[in-house]
Structure formats: structure tokens, C-alpha cells
C-alpha positions as CSV (number, residue, x, y, z in Angstrom):
1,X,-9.6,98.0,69.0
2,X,-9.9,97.2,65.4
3,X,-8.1,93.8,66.2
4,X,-11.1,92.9,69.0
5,X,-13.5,93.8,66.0
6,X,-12.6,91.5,63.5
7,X,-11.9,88.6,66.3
8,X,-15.4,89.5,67.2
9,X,-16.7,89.4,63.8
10,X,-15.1,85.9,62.9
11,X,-16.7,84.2,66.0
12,X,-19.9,85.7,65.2
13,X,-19.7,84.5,61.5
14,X,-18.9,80.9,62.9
15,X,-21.6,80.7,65.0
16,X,-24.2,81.9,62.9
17,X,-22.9,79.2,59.7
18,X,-25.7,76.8,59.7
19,X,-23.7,73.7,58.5
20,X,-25.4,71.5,55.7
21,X,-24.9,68.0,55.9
22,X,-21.9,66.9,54.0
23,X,-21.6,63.9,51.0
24,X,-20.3,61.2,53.5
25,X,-23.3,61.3,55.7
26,X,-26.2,61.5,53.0
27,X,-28.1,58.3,52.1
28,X,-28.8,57.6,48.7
29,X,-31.2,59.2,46.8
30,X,-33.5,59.5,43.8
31,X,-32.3,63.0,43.1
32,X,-29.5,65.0,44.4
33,X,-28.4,68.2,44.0
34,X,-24.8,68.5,44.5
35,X,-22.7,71.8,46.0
36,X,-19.5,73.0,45.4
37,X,-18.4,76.6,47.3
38,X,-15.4,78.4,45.6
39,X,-12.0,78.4,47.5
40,X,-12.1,82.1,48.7
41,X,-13.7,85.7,48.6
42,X,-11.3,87.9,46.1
43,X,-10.9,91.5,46.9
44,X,-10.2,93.1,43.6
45,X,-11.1,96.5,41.4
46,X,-11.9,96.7,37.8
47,X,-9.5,94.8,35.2
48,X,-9.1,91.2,34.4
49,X,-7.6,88.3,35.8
50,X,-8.1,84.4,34.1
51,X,-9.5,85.6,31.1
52,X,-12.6,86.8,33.2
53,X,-13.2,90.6,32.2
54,X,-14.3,93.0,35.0
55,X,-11.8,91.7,38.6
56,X,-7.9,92.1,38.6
57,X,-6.4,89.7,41.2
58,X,-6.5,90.1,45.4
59,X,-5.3,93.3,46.2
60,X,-4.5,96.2,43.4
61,X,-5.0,99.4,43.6
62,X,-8.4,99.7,45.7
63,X,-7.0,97.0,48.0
64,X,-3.8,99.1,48.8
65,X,-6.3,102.1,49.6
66,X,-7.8,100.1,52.3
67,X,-4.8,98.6,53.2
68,X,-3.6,102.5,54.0
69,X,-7.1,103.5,55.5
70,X,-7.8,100.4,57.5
71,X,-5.9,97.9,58.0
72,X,-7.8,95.0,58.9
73,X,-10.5,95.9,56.2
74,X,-8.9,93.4,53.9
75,X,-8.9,91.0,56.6
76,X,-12.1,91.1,57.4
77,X,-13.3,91.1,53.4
78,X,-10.9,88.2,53.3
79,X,-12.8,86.4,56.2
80,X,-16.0,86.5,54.4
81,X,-17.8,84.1,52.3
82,X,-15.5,81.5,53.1
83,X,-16.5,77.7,52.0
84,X,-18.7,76.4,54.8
85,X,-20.6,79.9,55.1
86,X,-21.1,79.9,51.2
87,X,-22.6,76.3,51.2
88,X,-24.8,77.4,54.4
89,X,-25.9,80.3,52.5
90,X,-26.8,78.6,49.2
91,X,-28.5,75.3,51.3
92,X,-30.5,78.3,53.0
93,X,-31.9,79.7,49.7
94,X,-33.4,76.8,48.9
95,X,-31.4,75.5,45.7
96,X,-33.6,72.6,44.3
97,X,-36.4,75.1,44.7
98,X,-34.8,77.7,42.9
99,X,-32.7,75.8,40.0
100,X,-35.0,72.3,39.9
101,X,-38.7,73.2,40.7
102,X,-38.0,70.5,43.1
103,X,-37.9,71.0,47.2
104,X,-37.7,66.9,47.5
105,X,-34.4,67.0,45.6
106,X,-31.5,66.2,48.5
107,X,-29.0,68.7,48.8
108,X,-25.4,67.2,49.2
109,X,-22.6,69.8,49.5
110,X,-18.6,69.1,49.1
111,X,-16.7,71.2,51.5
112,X,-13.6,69.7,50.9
113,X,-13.0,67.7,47.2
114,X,-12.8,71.0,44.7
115,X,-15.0,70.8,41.8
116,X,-13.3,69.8,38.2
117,X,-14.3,72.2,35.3
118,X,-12.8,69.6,33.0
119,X,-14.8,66.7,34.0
120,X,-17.6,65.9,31.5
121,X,-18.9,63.4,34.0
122,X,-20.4,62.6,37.3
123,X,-17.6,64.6,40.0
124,X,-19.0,61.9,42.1
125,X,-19.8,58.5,42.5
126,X,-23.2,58.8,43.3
127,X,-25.8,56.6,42.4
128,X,-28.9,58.9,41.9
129,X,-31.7,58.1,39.3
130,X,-31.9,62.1,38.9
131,X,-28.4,64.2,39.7
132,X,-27.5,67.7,39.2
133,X,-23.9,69.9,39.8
134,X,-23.5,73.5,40.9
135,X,-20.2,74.8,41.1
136,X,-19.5,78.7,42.9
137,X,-16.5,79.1,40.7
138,X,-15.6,82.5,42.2
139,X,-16.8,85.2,44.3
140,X,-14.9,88.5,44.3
141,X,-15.5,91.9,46.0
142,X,-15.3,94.8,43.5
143,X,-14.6,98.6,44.4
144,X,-14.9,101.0,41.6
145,X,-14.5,104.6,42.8
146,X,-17.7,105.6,40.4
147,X,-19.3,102.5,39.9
148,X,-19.6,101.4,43.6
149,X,-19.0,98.1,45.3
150,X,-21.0,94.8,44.6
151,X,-20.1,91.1,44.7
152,X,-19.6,89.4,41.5
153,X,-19.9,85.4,41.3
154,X,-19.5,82.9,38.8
155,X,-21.5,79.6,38.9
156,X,-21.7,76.7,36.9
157,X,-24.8,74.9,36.8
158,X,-25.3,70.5,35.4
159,X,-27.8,68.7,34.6
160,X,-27.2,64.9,33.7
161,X,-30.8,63.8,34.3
162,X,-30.1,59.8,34.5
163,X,-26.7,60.0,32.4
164,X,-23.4,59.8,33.8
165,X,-22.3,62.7,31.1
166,X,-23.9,66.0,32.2
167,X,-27.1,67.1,29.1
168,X,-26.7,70.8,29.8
169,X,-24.4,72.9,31.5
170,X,-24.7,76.6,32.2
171,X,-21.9,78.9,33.2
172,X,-22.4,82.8,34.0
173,X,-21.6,85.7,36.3
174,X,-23.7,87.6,37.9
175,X,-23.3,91.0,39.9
176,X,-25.1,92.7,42.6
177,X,-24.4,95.8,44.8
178,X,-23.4,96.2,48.2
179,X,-24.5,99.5,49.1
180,X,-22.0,101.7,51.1
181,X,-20.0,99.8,54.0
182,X,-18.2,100.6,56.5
183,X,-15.4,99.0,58.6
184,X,-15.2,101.1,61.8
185,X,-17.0,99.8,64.4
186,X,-18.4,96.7,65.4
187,X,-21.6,97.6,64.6
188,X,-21.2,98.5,61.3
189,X,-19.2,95.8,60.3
190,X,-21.7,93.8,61.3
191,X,-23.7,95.9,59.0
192,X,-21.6,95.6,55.9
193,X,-21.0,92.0,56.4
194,X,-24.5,91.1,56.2
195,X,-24.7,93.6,53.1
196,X,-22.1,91.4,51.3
197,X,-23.4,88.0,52.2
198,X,-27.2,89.4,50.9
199,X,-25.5,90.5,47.7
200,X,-24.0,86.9,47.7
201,X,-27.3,85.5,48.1
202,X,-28.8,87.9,45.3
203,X,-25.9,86.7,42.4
204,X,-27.0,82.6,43.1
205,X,-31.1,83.6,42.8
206,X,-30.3,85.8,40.0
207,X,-28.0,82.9,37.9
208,X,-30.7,80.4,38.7
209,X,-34.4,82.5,37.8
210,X,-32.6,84.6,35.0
211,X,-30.0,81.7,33.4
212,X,-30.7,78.3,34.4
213,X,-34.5,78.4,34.3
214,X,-34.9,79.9,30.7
């Protein structure tokens, strides 16, 4: 039964991910927003893992109580937000809007090429008067048995104006709560996936209105 479930929920989640288009098929542009997702929803509990305080690594101590209670709960988790379904929600919240004051700026997500930390320059070779970066370095799904469940995300924001070095960069993490969730039917799943992707939603609007637009 459980097994139908998640199969159920994974078609479901492809059909409903509204693809945006990708860099190869994007004219040029005056200004361009580019899109990074990160590689995968983590399912952690409170502790640190890369020097980032507040996640421990997949798994861990709340992971093995799902594991034991459900056993296709960490599938599921682990079947949500991937890539494409993290740019589709991101495109859908309107991004040049929300970080640029600017709903004419062209949206150009990377679903495949990974986005380099390191890089002080242009990740791509675009050609854009006006260009901007945002990377989703992380997303992880936190379960605290006092202090609840909520998604916590790390983004990294650049501007480079007309440069080819970036002028500002912001990087923070942001956190929002779930709610209760539940794994055990259908229904509810449904339920608790839409609860996560939401709180997904909420980190992004909150790291662009409360630390990119100050």
C-alpha cells in the first residue's frame, strides 16, 4: 500500500512541475536573472554538518525513527524538492519581482551545470548588459522533537550590474515551519507535501524581502 503511495506521489509531483525554460533555449537579453537549484532535499535533525550550525547530515537520529515508523517516509522526503521542482517553484514566485523590482528581467535557470561558490565571476557566458546569480545552496528538512519540523535553505544571491566580477553578494539561511505532517495515506501525503514545498517557497521570499532588499 505504502509502496502505491509514494509511486503515486512521485507521478503527481512530475506532472504538476511546471518546467522553466532552460539556458540553451533563452535568447539574449538586456537583463537576466540566473537560477541554480541545490542537488537534493536533506533530511536531518538538529547538529551541524559543513560548518553550517543547526542540520547534521541525511539520516541521524530523527531519520532512523522514521525509518522504524514508516519506511518509505524517508523516501518520500527524499523525493521532494528535487532540482527541476525547485527551479519551477522559485520561476513561479516571481524572482526578478521579488529580488530585482524588475518583472522584465529574463529568468534563465541551470538544471544541470552546478553553481561554483568559488567563482568571483560570471558562472556563465552570457552576454547581458544587466546580470544577476541566485544559487539554492541547500535545502534540508529538520525534525526537532520540541522545536517542530520546518525547512531550512541557504541561498546565495549576485549582483554584477554590467561587470563581469559580481558588486555584491548575499549569502543567508532562512527557516520556516511545516506544521504537523503526516505520511499515511495518500491524502495526507499529499497534504504534507504541499506543506513542505510552501515552507520552501516561504525561505526564498523571506531571503529576498528580508536580506537582499535591505
Amino acid at each position: 500500500m505504502r509502496r502505491r503511495i509514494l509511486a503515486s506521489l512521485l507521478i503527481a509531483a512530475a506532472a504538476m512541475a511546471v518546467a522553466p525554460v532552460s539556458a540553451g533555449r533563452q535568447p539574449i537579453s538586456d537583463c537576466e536573472l540566473h537560477v541554480w537549484p541545490a542537488k537534493v532535499l536533506e533530511v536531518g535533525t538538529v547538529g551541524t554538518v559543513g560548518g553550517r550550525e543547526g542540520v547534521t547530515a541525511r539520516g541521524g537520529l530523527i531519520g532512523a525513527l522514521f525509518s522504524e515508523k514508516n519506511p518509505d517516509r524517508m523516501q518520500i522526503l527524499a523525493a521532494t524538492l528535487y532540482q527541476e521542482r525547485q527551479l519551477s517553484l522559485i520561476s513561479g514566485s516571481e524572482p526578478n519581482r521579488l529580488l530585482l523590482s524588475d518583472p522584465q528581467c529574463r529568468i534563465i535557470v541551470h538544471e544541470s551545470q552546478e553553481f561554483d561558490r568559488s567563482l568571483k565571476t560570471r558562472q556563465t557566458p552570457s552576454l547581458a548588459s544587466i546580470y544577476y546569480e541566485l544559487s539554492v545552496d541547500a535545502v534540508y528538512f529538520n525534525s526537532h522533537p520540541l522545536y517542530g519540523k520546518d525547512i531550512l535553505a541557504y541561498y546565495t544571491f549576485r549582483n554584477f550590474g554590467e561587470d563581469e566580477k559580481y558588486r555584491r553578494q548575499v549569502s543567508r539561511h532562512k527557516r520556516v515551519k511545516t506544521g504537523a505532517l503526516s505520511f499515511e495515506s495518500e491524502d495526507a501525503s499529499r497534504v504534507s507535501l504541499d506543506a513542505i514545498e510552501q515552507a520552501f517557497v516561504e525561505t526564498f521570499r523571506k531571503f529576498a524581502g528580508e536580506s537582499v532588499k535591505p
